[in-house]
C-alpha positions in Angstrom: 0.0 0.0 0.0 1.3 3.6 -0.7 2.5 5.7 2.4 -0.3 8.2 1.9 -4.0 7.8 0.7 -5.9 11.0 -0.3 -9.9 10.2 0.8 -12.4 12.9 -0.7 -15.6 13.4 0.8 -18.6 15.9 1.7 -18.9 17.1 5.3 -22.1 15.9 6.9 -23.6 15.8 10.0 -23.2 13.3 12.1 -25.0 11.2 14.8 -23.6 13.1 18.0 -22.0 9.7 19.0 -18.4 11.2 18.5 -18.9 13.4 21.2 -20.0 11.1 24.1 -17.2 8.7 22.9 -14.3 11.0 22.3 -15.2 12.4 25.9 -14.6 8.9 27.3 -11.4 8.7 29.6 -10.3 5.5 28.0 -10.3 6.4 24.7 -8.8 9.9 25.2 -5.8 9.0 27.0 -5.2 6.2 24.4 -5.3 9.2 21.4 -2.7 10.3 23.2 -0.7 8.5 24.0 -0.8 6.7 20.6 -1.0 9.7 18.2 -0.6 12.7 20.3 -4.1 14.1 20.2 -5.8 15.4 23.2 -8.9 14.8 21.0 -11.8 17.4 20.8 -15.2 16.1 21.8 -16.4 15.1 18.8 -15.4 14.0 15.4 -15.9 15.7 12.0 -18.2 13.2 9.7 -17.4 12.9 5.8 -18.9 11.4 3.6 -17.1 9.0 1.3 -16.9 10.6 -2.6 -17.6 7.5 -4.8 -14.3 7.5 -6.2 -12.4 7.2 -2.8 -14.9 4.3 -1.6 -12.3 1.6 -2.7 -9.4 3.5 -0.5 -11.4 3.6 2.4 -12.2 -0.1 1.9 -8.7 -0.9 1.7 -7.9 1.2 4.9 -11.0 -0.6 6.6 -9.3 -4.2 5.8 -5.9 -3.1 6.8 -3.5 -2.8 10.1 -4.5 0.8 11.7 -2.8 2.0 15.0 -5.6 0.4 17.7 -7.3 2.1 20.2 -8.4 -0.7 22.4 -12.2 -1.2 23.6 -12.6 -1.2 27.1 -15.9 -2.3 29.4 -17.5 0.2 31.9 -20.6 0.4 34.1 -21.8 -3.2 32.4 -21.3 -1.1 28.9 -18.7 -2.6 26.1 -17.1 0.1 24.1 -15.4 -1.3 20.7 -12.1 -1.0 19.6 -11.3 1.6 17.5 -8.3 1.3 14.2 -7.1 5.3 13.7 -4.7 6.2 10.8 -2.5 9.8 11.0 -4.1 12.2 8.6 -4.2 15.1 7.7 -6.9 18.1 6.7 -6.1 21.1 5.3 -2.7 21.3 7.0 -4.3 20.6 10.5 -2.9 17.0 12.2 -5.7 14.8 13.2 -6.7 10.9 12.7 -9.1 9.0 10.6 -10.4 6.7 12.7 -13.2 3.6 12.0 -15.0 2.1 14.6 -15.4 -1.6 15.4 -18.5 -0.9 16.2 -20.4 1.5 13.6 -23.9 1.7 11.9 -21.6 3.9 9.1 -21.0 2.4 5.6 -20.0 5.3 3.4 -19.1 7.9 6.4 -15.8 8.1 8.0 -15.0 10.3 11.1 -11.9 12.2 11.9 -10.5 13.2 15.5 -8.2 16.5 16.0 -7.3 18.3 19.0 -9.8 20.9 18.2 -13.0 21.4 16.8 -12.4 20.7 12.7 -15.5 22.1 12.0 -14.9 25.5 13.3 -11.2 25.7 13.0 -11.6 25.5 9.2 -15.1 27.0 9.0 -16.5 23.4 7.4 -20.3 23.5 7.1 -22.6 20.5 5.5 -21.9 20.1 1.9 -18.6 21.1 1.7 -16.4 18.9 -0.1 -12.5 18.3 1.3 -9.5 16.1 0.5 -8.0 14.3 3.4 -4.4 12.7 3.4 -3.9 9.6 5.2 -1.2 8.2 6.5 -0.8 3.7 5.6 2.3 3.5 7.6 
């Protein structure tokens, strides 16, 4: 696989799941440790463009740096495989849950709000550059 992948896809609201799970002690201390991102509560949702579906496939299917699941309060939270990437010059991490009702969506985790930092609203359509190594 090439060192880089370049996904395109259209911003689109997402479920509001990011947010409880990126705020999730377990996870967050594993971002950082792992990747170095204190990650923002939340996670910016794209939409896959139709001729980046078979990259995202082939990230799905392939070895990702793991967030491990972890069980609390009788709750089981899913492992999660994240990738290094990269959006418009602004570090952050592709990440694709073990656990996810998404097909054609992938989510991204920074250390800030992606949204906001690069004024993203619905509809908008951006290039991201992921990282295979």
């Amino acid at each position: 696989m090439d060192k880089n992948v370049i996904l395109r896809g259209t911003v689109v609201t997402g479920l509001g799941k990011g947010r409880y799970f990126m705020s999730a002690k377990e996870y967050k201390d594993q971002f950082i440790s792992k990747l170095g991102i204190d990650p923002y509560h939340g996670t910016l949702n794209l939409r896959v463009d139709a001729a980046s579906a078979s990259e995202l496939s082939m990230l799905k299917s392939s070895y990702g740096i793991i967030i491990e699941g972890f069980s609390r309060e009788g709750k089981v939270f899913g492992a999660v495989k994240a990738f290094e990437a990269s959006l418009s010059g602004v570090r952050c991490a592709l990440v694709i849950p073990e656990k996810t009702s998404h097909t054609d969506v992938f989510e991204l985790v920074a250390n800030k709000n992606l949204r906001e930092e690069l004024s993203l609203k619905d509809g908008d359509i951006v290039e991201v550059s992921v990282s295979t190594q």
